[in-house]
N, C-alpha and C positions, 0 to 999 in steps of 0.2 A: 268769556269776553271781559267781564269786569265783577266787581267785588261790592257788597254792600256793606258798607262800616256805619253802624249807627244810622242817620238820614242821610248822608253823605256817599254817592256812586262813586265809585274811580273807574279808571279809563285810562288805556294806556295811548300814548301819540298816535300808532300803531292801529288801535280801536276806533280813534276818531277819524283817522282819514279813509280810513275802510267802510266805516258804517256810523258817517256822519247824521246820516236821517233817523236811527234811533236812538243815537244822544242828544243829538237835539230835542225829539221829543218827551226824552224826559224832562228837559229844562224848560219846554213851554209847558209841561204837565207839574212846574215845580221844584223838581230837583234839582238840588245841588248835584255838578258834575266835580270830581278833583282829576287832573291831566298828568299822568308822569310818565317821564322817559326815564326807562336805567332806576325803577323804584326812587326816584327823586317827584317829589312835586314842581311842574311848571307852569301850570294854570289852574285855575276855577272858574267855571262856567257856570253861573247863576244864572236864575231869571229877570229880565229886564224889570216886572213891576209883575212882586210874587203875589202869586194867587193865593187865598184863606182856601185849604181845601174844604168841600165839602160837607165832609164827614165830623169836621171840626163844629159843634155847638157851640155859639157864642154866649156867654152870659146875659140874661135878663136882668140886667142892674136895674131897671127904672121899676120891675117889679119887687127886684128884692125891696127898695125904697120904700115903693109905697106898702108893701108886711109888713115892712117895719115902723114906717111914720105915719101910716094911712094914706089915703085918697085925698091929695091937695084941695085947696078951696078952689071953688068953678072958676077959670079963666087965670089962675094962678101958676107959674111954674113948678116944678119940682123943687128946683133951687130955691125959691122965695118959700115951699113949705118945710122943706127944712134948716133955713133962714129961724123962721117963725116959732120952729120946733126950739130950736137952741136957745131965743131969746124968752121964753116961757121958764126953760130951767133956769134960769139969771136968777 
């Protein structure tokens, strides 16, 4: 029924109107769909408001921070200790 190119599904006009309910769910599941009639592209069916999947680990920045500048002063933000850090090297 359809082709997997890199992240990107396709799906022919053909494919959608026949089995609308499992392209769509790829698109609430995330995927980019691409639409072609006659091997041309005529649409892109993305997600409304794409989901971070799962499996994706986001970085701990505010820990990398403090490895590397310490543990701020009590009641302090991050930002103000390394604020504080920079104006120490002056």
């Amino acid at each position: 029924m359809c082709v997997n190119m890199f992240h990107m599904k396709i799906a022919t006009v053909r494919d959608v109107q026949h089995h609308f309910r499992k392209v769509l769910a790829w698109v609430e599941k995330g995927e980019e769909v691409l639409v072609t009639r006659r091997n041309k592209s005529v649409a892109r069916l993305v997600p409304s408001n794409p989901a971070i999947p799962s499996s994706v680990a986001l970085p701990d920045f505010a820990g990398r921070a403090r490895a590397i500048w310490g543990t701020p002063l009590k009641g302090a933000s991050l930002s103000m200790a390394i604020l504080a850090e920079r104006e120490e090297r002056r």
